[in-house]
MDTraj code that builds the backbone (N, CA, C; nanometers):
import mdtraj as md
import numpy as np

residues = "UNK UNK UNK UNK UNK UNK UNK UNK UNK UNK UNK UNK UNK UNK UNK UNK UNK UNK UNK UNK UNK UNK UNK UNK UNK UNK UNK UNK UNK UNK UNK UNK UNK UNK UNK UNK UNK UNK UNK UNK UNK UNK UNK UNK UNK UNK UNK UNK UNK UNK UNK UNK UNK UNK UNK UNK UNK UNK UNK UNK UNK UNK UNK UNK UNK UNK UNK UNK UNK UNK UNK UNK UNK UNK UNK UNK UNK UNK UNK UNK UNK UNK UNK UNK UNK UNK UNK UNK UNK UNK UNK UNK UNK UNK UNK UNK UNK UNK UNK UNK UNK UNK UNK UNK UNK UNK UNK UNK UNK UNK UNK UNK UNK UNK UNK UNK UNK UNK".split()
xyz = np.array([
    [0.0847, -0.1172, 0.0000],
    [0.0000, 0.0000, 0.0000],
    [0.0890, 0.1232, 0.0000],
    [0.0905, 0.1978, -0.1243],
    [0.2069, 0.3133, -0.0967],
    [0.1014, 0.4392, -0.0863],
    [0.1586, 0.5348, -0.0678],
    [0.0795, 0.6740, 0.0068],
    [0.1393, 0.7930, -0.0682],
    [-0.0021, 0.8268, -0.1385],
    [0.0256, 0.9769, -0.2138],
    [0.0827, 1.0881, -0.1609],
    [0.0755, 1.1058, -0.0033],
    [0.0981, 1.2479, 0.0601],
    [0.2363, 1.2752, 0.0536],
    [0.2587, 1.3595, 0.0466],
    [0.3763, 1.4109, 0.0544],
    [0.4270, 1.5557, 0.1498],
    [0.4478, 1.5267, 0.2634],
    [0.4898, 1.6389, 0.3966],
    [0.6505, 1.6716, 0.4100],
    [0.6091, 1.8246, 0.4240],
    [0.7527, 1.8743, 0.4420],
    [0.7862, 1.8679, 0.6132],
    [0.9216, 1.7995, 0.6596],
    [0.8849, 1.7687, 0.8266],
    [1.0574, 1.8077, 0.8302],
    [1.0416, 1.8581, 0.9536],
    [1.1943, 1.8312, 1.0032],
    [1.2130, 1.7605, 1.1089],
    [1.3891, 1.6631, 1.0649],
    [1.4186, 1.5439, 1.1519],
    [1.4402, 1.5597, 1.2909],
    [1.3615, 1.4879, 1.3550],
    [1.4022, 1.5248, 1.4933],
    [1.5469, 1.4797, 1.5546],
    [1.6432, 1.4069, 1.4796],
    [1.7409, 1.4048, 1.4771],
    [1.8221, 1.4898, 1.4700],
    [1.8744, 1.5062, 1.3417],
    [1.9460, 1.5974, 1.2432],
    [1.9228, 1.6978, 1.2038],
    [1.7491, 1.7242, 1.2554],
    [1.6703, 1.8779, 1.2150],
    [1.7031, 1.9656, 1.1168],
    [1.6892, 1.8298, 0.9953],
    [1.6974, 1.8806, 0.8619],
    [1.6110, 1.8769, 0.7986],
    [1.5086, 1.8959, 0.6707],
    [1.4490, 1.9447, 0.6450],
    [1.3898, 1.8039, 0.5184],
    [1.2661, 1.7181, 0.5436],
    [1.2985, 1.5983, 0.4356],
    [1.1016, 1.5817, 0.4016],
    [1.1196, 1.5217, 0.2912],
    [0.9718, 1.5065, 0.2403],
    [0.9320, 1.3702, 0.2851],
    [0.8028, 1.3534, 0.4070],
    [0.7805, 1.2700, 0.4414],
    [0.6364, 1.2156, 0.4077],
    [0.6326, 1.0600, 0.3603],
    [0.5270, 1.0101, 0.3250],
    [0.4349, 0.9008, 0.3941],
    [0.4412, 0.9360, 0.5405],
    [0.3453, 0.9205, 0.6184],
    [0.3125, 1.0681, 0.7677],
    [0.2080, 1.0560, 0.8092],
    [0.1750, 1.1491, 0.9079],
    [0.2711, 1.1486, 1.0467],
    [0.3013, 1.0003, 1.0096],
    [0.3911, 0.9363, 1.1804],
    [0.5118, 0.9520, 1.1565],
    [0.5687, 0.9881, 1.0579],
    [0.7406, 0.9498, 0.9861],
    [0.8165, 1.0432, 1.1042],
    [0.9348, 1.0887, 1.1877],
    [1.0052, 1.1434, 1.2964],
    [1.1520, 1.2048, 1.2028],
    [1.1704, 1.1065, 1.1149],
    [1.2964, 1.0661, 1.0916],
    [1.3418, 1.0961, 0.9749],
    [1.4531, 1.1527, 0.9049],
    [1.4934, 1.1522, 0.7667],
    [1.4991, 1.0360, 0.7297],
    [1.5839, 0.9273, 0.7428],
    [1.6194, 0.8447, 0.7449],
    [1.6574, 0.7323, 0.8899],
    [1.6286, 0.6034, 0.8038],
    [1.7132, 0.4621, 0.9489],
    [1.7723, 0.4973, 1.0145],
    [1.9031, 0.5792, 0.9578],
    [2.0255, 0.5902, 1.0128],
    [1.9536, 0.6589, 1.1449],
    [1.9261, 0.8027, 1.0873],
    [1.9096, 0.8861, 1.1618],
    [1.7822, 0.8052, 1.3220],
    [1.7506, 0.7565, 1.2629],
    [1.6316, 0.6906, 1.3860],
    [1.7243, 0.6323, 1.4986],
    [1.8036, 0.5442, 1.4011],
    [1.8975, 0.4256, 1.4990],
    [1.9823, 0.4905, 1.6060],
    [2.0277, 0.6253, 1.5078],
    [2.1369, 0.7062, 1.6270],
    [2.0740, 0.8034, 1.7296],
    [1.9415, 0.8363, 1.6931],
    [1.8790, 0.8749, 1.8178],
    [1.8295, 0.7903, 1.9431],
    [1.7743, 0.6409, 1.8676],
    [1.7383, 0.5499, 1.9789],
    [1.8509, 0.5367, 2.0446],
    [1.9423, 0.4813, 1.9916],
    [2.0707, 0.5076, 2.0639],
    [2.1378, 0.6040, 2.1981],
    [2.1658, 0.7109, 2.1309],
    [2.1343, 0.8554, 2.2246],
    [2.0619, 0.8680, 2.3207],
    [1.9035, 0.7970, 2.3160],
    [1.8129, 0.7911, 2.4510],
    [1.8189, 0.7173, 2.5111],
    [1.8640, 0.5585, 2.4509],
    [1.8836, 0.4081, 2.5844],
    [2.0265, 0.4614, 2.6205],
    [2.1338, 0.5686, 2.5661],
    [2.2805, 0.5583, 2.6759],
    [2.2112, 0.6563, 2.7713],
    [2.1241, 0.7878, 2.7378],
    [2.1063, 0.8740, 2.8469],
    [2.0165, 0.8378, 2.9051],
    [1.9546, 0.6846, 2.9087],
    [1.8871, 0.6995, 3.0198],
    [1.9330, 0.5503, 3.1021],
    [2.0615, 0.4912, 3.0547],
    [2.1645, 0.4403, 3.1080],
    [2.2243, 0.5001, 3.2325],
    [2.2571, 0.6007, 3.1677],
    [2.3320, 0.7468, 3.2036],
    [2.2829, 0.7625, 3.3508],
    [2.1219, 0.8126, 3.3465],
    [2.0701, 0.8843, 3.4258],
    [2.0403, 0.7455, 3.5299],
    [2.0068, 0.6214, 3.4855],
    [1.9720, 0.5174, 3.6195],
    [2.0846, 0.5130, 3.6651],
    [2.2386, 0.5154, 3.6004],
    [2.3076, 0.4854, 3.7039],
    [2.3371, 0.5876, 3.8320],
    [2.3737, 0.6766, 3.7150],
    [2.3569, 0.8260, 3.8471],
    [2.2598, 0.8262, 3.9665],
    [2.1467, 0.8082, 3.9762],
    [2.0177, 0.7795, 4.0434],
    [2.1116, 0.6496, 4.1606],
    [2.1418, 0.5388, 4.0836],
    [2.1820, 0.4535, 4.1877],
    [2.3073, 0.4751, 4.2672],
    [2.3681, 0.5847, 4.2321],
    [2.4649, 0.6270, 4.3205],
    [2.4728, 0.7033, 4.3976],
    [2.3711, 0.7383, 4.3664],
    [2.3154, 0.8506, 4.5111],
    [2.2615, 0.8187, 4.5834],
    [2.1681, 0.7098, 4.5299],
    [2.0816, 0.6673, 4.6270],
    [2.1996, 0.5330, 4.7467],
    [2.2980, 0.5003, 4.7154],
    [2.4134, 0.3884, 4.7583],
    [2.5057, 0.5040, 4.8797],
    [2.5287, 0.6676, 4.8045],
    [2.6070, 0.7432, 4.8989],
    [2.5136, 0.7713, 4.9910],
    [2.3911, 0.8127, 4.9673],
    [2.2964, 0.8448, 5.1286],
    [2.2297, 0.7130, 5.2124],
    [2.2801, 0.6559, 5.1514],
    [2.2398, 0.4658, 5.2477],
    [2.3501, 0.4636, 5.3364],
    [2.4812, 0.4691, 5.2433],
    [2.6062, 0.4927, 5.3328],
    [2.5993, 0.5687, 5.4726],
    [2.5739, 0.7416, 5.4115],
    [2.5997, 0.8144, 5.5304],
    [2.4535, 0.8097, 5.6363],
    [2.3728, 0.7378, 5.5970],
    [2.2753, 0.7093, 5.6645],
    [2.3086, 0.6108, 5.7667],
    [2.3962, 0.4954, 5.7146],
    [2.4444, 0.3929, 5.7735],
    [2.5590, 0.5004, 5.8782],
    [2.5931, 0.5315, 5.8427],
    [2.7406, 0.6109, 5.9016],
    [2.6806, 0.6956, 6.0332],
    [2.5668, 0.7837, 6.0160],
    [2.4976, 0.8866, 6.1446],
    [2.4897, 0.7690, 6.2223],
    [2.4778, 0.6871, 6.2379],
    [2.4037, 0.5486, 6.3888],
    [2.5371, 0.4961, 6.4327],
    [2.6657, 0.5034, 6.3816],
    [2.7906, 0.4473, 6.4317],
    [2.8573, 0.5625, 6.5409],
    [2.9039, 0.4557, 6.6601],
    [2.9610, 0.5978, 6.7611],
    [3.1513, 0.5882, 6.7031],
    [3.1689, 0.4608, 6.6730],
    [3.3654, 0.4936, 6.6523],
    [3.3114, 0.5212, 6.4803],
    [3.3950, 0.5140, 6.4190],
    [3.4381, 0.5382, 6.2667],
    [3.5446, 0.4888, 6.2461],
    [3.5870, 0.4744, 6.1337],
    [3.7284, 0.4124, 6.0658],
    [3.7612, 0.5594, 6.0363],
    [3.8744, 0.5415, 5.9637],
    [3.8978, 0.6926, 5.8752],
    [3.8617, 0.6939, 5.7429],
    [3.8122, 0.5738, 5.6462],
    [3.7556, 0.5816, 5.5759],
    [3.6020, 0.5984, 5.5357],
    [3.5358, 0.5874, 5.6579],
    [3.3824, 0.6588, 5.7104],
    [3.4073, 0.7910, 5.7331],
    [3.4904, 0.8557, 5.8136],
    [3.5045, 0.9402, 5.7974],
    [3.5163, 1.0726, 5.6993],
    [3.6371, 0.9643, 5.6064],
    [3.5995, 1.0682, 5.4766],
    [3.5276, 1.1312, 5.3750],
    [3.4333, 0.9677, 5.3868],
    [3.2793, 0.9706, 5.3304],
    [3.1670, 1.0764, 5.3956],
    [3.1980, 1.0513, 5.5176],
    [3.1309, 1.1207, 5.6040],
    [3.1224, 1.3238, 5.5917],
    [3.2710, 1.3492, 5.5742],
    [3.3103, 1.4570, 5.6081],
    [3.3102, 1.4819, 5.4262],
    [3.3003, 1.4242, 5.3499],
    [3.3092, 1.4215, 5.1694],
    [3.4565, 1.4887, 5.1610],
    [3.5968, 1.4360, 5.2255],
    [3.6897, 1.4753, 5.1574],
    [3.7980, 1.3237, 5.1997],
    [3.8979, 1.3411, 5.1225],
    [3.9860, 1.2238, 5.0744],
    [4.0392, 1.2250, 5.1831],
    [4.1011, 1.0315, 5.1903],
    [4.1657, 0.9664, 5.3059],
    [4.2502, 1.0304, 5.3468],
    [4.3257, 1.0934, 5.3020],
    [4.4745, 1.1989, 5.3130],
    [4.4723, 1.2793, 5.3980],
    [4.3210, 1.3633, 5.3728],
    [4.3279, 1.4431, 5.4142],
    [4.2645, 1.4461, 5.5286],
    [4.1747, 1.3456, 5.5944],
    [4.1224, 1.3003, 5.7210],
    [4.2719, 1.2438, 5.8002],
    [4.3956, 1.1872, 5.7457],
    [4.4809, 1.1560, 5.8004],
    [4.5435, 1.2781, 5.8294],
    [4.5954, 1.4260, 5.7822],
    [4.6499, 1.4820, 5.7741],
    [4.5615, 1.5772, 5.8964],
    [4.4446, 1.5940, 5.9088],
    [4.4207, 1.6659, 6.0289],
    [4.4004, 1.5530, 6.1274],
    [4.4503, 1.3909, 6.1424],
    [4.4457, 1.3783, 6.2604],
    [4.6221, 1.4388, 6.2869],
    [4.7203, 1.3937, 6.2423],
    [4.8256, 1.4679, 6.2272],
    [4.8163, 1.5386, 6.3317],
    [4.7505, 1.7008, 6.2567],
    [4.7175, 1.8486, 6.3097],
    [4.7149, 1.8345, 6.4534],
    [4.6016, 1.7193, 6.4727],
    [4.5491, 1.7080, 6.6081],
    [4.4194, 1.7964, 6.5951],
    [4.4168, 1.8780, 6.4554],
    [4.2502, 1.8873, 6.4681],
    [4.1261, 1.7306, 6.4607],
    [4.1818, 1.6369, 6.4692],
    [4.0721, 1.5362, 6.4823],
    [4.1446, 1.4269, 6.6440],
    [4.0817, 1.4073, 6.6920],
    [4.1108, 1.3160, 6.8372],
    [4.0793, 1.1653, 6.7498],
    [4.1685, 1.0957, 6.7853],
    [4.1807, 0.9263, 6.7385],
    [4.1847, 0.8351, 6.8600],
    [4.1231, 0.7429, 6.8478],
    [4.2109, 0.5986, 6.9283],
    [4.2463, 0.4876, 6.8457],
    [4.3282, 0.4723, 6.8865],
    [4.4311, 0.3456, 6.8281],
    [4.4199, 0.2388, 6.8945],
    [4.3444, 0.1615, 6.8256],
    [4.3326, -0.0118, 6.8555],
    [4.4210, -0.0721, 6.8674],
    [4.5416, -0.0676, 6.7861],
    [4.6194, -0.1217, 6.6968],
    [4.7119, -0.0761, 6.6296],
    [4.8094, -0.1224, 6.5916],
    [4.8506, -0.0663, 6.4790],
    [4.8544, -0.0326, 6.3487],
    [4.7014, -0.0873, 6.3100],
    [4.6763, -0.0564, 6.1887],
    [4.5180, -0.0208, 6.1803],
    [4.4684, -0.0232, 6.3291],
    [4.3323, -0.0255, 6.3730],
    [4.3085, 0.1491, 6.4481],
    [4.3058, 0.2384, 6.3540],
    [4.2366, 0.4031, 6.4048],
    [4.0991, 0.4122, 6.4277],
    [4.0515, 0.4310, 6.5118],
    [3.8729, 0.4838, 6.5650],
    [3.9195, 0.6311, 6.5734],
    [3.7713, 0.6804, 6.5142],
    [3.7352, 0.7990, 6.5629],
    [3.5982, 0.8259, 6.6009],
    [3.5704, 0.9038, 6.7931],
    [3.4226, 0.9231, 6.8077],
    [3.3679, 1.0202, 6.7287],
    [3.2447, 0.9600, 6.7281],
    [3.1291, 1.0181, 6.6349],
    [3.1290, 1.1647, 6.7280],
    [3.1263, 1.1696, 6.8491],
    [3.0827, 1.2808, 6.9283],
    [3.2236, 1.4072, 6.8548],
    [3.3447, 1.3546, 6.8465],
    [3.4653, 1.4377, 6.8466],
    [3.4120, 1.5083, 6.6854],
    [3.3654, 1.4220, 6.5465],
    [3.3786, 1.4829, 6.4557],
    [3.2395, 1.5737, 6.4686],
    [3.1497, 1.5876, 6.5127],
    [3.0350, 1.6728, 6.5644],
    [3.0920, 1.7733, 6.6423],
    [3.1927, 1.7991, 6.7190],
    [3.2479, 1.8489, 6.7773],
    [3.3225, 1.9212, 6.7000],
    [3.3746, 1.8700, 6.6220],
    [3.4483, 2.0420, 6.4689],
    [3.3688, 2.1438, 6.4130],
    [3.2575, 2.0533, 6.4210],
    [3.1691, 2.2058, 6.3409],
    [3.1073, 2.2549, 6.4791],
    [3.0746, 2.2269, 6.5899],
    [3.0151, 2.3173, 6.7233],
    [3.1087, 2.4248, 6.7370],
    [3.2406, 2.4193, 6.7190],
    [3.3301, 2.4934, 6.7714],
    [3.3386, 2.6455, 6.6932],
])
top = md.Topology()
chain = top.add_chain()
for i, resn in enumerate(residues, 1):
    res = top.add_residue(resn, chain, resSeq=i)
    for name in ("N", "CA", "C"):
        top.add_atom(name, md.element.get_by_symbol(name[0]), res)
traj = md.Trajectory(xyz[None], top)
């Protein structure tokens, strides 16, 4: 069944300018269809994963508010800056530690609440 009409449409792709011979046509061409479907299953790839990583960092620090020691790697999560640099102000002695161990650092929950009161 072929179709007399003939419509001037632009691609919602390439938003170029093509004679289309149905009412439903979107597209200049395949190509052009394929690389838009394309374009919308990566960005919305894109966007679930993003979504699940946010929703994984506030589970975290959700998990993290109910703990009274911390590691220093809760911490950093906690405080959103790098291991280094949670090591480098216990250093300072702006952060209070206990040492389990020698490879075992706690820090109270009360002490890092205690940086921003001050």
């Amino acid at each position: 069944m072929s179709s007399n009409i003939h419509i001037q449409r632009i691609c919602e792709y390439c938003k170029e300018e093509f004679t289309a011979r149905t009412t439903k046509t979107k597209y200049c061409s395949h190509k052009c269809n394929n690389r838009h479907y394309k374009e919308k299953t990566k960005g919305a790839k894109i966007s679930k994963s993003n979504e699940e990583t946010t929703q994984k960092i506030t589970l975290e620090v959700e998990k993290l508010n109910v703990l009274d020691f911390l590691t220093v790697k809760e911490v950093s999560v906690l405080l959103n800056c790098s291991i280094k640099t949670v090591y480098r102000n216990i250093k300072n002695g702006t952060i209070k530690t206990i040492n389990l161990g020698s490879r075992t650092t706690r820090i109270k929950r009360s002490d890092i609440n205690d940086l921003f009161n001050k």
